[in-house]
C-alpha positions in Angstrom: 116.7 129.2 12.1 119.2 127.2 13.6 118.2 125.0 16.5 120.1 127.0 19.8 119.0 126.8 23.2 120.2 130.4 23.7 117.4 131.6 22.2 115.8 133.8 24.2 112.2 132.9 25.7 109.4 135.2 25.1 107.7 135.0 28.1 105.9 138.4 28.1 104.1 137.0 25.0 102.9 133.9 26.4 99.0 135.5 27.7 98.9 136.6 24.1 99.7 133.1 21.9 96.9 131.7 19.3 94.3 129.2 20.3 96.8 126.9 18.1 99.8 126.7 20.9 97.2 126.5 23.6 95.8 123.2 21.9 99.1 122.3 21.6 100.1 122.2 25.2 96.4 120.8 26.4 97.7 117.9 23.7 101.0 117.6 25.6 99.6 117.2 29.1 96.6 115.1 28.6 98.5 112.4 25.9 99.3 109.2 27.3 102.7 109.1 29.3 106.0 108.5 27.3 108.2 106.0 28.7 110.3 107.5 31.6 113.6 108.5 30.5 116.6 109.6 32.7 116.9 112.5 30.7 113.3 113.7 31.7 114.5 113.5 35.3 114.5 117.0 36.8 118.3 117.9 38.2 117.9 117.7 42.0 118.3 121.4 43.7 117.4 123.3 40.7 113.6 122.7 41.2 112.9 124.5 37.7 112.1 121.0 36.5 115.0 121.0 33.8 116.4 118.2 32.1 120.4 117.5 33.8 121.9 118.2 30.3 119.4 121.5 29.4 121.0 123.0 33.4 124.3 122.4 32.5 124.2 123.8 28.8 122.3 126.9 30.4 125.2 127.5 33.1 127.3 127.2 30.2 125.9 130.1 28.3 127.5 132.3 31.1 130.5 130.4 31.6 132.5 128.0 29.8 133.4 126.0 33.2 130.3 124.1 35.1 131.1 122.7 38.4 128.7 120.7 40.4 127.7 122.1 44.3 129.4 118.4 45.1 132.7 119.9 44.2 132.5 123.6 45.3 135.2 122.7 48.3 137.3 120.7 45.6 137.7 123.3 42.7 137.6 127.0 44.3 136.0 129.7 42.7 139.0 131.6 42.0 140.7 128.9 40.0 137.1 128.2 37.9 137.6 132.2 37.1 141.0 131.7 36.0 140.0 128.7 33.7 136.9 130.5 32.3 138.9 133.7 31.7 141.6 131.9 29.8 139.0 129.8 28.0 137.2 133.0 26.9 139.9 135.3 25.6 141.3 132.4 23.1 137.9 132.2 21.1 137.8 128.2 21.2 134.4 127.1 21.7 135.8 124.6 24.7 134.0 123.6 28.0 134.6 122.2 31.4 132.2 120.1 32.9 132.9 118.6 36.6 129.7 116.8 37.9 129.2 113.4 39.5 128.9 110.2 37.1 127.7 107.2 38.1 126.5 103.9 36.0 122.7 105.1 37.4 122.8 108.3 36.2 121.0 110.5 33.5 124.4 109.4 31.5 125.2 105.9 31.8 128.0 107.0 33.9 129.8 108.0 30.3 131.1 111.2 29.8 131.0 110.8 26.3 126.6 111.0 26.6 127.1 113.2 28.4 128.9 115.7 26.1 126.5 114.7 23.4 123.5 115.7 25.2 124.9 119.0 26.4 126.4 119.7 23.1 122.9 119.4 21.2 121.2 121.6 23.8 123.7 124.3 23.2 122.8 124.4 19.5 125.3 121.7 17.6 128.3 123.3 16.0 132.0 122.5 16.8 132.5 122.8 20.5 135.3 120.7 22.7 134.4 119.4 26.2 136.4 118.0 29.0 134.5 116.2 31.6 135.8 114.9 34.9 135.0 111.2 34.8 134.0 108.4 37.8 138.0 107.4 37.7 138.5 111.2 38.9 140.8 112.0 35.6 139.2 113.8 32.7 138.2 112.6 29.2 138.0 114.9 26.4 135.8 115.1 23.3 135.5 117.2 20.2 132.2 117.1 18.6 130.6 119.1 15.6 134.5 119.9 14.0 135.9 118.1 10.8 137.0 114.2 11.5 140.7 114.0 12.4 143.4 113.4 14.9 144.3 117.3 14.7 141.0 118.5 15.1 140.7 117.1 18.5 141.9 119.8 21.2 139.7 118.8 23.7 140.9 115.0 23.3 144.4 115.7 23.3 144.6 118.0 26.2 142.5 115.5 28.6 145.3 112.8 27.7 147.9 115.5 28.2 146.6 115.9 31.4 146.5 112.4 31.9 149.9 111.6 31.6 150.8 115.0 33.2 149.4 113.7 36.6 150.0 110.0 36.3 151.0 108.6 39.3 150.9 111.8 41.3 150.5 112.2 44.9 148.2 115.3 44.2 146.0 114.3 41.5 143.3 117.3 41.7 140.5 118.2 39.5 142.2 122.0 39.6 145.4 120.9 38.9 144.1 118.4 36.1 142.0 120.8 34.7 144.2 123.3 33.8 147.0 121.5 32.4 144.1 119.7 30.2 143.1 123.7 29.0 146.4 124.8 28.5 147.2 122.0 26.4 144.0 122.4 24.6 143.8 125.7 23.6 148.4 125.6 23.0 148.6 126.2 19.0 149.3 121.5 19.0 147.2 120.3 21.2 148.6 116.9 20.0 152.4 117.9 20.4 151.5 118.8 24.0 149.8 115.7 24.4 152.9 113.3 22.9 155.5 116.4 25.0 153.5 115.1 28.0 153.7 111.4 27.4 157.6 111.8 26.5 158.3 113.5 30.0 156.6 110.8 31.8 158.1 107.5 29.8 161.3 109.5 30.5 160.9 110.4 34.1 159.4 107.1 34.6 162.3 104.9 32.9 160.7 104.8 29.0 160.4 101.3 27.7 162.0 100.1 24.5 158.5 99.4 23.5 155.5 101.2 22.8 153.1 101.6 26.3 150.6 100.0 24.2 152.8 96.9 24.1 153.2 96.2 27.8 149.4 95.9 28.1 149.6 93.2 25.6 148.8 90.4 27.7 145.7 92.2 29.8 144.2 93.2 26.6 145.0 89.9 24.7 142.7 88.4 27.4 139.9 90.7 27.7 139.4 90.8 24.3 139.4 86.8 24.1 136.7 87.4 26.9 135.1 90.2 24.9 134.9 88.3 21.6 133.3 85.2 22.9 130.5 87.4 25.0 130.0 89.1 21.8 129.7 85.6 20.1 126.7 84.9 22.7 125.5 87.9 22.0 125.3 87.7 18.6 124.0 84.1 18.6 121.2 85.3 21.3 120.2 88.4 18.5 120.2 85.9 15.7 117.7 83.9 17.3 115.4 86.6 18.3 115.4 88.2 15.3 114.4 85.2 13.3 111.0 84.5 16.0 109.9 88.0 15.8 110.3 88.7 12.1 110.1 92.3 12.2 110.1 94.4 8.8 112.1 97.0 10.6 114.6 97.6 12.6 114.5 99.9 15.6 116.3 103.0 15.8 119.2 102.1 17.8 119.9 106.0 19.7 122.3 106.6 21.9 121.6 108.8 25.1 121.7 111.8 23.6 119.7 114.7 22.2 117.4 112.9 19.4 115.8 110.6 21.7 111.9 110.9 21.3 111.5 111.6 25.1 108.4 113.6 26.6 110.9 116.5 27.9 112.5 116.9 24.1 109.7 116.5 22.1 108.2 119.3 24.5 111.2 121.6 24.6 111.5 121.5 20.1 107.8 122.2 19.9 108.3 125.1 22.7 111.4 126.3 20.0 109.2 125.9 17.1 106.8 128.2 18.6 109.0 131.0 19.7 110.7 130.9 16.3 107.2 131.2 14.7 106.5 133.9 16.4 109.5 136.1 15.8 109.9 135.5 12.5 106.4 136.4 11.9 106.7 139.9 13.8 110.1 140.7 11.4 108.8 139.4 8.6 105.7 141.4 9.1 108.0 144.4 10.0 110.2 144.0 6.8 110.6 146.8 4.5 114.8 146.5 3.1 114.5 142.8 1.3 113.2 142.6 -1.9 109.8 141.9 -2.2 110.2 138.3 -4.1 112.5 137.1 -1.0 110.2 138.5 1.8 106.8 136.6 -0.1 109.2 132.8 -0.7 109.7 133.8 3.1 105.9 134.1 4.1 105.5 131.0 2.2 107.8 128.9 4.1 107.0 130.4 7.3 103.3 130.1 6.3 103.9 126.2 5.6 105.6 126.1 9.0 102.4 127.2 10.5 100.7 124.7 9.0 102.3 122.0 10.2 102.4 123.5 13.8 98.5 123.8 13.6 98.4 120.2 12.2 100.7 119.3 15.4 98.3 121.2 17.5 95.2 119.5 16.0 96.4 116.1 16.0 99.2 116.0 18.7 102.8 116.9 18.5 105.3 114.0 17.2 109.1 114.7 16.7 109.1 114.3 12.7 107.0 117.3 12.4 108.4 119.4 15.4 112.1 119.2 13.1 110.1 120.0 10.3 108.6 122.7 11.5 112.6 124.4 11.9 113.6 123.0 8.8 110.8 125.2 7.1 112.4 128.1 9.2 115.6 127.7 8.5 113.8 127.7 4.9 112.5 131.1 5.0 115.9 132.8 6.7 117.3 131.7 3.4 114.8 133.1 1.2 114.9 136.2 3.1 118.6 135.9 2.9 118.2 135.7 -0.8 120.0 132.4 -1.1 119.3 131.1 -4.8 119.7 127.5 -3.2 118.6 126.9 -0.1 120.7 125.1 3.2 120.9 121.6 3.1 119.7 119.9 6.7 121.1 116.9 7.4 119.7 113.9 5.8 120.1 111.7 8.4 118.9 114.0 11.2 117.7 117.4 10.3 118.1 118.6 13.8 122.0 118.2 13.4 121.5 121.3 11.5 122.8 122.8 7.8 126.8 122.6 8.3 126.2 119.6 5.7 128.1 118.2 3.1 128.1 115.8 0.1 128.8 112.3 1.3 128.8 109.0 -0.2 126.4 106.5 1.7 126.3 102.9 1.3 123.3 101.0 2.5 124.4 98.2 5.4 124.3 94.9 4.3 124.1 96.0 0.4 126.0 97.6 -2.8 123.5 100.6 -3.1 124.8 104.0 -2.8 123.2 107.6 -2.4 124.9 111.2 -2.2 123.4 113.1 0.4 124.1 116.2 2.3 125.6 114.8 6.0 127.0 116.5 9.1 130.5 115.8 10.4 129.5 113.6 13.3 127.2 111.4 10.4 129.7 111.9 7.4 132.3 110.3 10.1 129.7 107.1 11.3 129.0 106.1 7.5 132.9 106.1 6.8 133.4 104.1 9.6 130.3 101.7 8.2 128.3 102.4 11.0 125.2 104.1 11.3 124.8 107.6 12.5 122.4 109.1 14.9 119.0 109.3 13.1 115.7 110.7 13.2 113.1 108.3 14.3 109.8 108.2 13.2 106.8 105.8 14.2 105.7 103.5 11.2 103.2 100.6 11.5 103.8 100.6 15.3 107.7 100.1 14.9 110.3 103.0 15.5 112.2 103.5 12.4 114.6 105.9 10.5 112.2 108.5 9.4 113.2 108.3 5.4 112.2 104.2 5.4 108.6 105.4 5.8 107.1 105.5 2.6 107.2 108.7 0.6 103.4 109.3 -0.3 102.9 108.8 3.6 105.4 111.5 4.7 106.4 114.9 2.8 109.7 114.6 5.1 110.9 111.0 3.9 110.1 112.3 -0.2 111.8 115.2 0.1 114.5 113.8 3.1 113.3 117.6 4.6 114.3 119.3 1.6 118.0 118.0 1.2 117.1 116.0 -1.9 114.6 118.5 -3.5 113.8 121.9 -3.6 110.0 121.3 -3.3 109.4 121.0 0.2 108.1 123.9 0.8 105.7 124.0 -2.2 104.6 120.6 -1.4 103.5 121.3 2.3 101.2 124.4 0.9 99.4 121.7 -1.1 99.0 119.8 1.6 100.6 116.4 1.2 100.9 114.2 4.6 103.8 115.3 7.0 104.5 112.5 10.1 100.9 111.3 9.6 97.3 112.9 8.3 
């Protein structure tokens, strides 16, 4: 099954769960404390203990415009309808978030983390945001969709926006907002955008050069700035590096959904177990598939189960809790009667199955591989840098889960089933997972 927040919770089922679950969660409380995180941090009023970006997606679910008590007397009710209403009747999968950013918060202060960590708790996909940032303008972005300049709605209506309200006496959120969603969800955003920056150069006397160009000096000197603190910086890594001699590197994440927090890890094992669970009652329900897809069903879910009651034996760990869906999403397709199975991504199975065939080069070498990728991954190894991966703990280092050896972990052999059709066969006889 696909990993989506809105999946409803099965609370009147919770007195009747296996001993399995119940080991599970005694595992979860009594293991030793996780680093604090400012994602674990519970969202001040709410008092349900909720994670800031899990609140916001959930608000989202009913609405496609989220506004923060601190601005209730700054965006009124009526206008949110208005927004939301037009948002909803034109299908595009865009969202308005207006909340407070600051450099100490659960974000960095970037609305960009912030988008990403909202956008993985409402189940991936392609969605559009526009957040109001700490400048008080908006900044849009367009994750999930195929890479290009015309893909980005969200993007191109913030800077419409932008240069829509530049300079003006009345610069409110309401007003900013809905020129940003009207130029969003027009049939070119971009031509709204560029309409917008061509009133504004022409109402405001438009240069002979691009505006670009008469930031040249500021930006000539920042980046001189720039380049010689990334000199430092790079001098400063070099030097650490070569004292520690480490085998691995760290995962470098991002603040965003795949970071091996206390609250996440908790909240995928928590999915893992509701998924179980339902797909065990239809399955056991199931009378119209063919009886060939409903048993390569059981057997995935069964191997699923397995590695939940290894988690619940041994302690949960985030390797295993994706694996656990990626066995799921396994059995949907059997029961679907797909020949070939979904492809997870291979660089983080939680980005979910929209994968496809991409040409990977490893860094610092001539080595390449073909493996099934998600937009937002397929667009970081184009670009040369490296996307969002799952982590996994290896000889006390955190490292990209398919650089620990293969006869230690079924997921790095099989890269969770998106280089071989095994996976499932190899879990039911019983090769190691995260650890054994």
């Amino acid at each position: 099954m696909p990993v989506d927040p809105r999946f409803p919770r099965r609370c009147a089922r919770a007195v009747t769960r296996a001993a399995a679950p119940a080991l599970l969660l005694a595992a979860l409380l009594s293991g030793p404390a996780a680093p604090a995180s400012a994602d674990d941090a519970p969202e001040e009023g709410t008092g349900t203990g909720a994670s800031p970006a899990q609140s916001i997606a959930e608000h989202l679910e009913s609405s496609p415009v989220h506004v923060d008590p601190a601005y209730d007397d700054a965006f009124p009710e009526d206008v949110r309808a208005r927004v939301a209403e037009q948002i909803e009747e034109s299908g595009l999968d865009l969202y308005v978030v207006v909340v407070p950013l600051t450099q100490g918060d659960a974000w960095g202060g970037e609305t960009e983390s912030l988008a990403t960590a909202v956008h993985d708790r409402l189940g991936g996909g392609e969605r559009h945001y526009l957040v109001h940032n700490s400048t008080g303008g908006l900044d849009g972005t367009d994750l999930g969709g195929t890479p290009g300049e015309s893909d980005r709605p969200a993007l191109h209506g913030a800077m419409a926006a932008s240069y829509t309200h530049m300079g003006g006496e009345e610069r409110t959120i309401p007003d900013q907002v809905e020129t940003a969603v009207e130029a969003a969800l027009s049939p070119d955003p971009e031509a709204a955008y560029e309409e917008a920056m061509e009133a504004h150069q022409a109402e405001n006397g438009s240069p002979s050069t691009p505006v670009g160009t008469l930031l040249w000096t500021p930006w000539v000197l920042g980046g001189a700035v720039l380049l010689a603190l990334l000199a430092l910086a790079l001098s400063l890594y070099l030097v650490v590096r070569a004292r520690t001699h480490r085998a691995s590197t760290p995962v470098a994440q991002h603040a965003a959904f795949d970071n091996a927090d206390r609250a996440r890890l908790e909240s995928l094992v928590e999915r893992a177990e509701n998924d179980l669970i339902e797909l065990g009652e239809r399955l056991h329900g199931e009378t119209s598939a063919p009886p060939r897809q409903v048993s390569r069903a059981l057997d995935a879910r069964d191997a699923a189960a397995r590695v939940f009651d290894r988690m619940a034996a041994e302690g949960p760990n985030l390797p295993d809790a994706a694996g656990v869906l990626v066995l799921l999403d396994r059995a949907e397709d059997a029961l679907a009667g797909l020949r070939t199975p979904r492809r997870p991504c291979y660089a983080n199975p939680l980005h979910g199955t929209g994968t496809a065939p991409t040409q990977w080069r490893e860094f610092g070498g001539t080595r390449t591989i073909k493996v099934p990728l998600c937009s937002e991954c397929a667009r970081a190894v184009g670009r040369r840098l490296r996307p969002t991966v799952l982590p996994a703990e290896h000889e006390g280092s955190q490292v990209p889960y398919y650089e620990v050896p293969a006869e230690e972990s079924v997921w790095s052999a099989t890269g969770y089933g998106s280089l071989r059709d095994d996976l499932v066969e190899r879990i039911l006889r019983g090769e190691p997972t995260a650890r054994r």
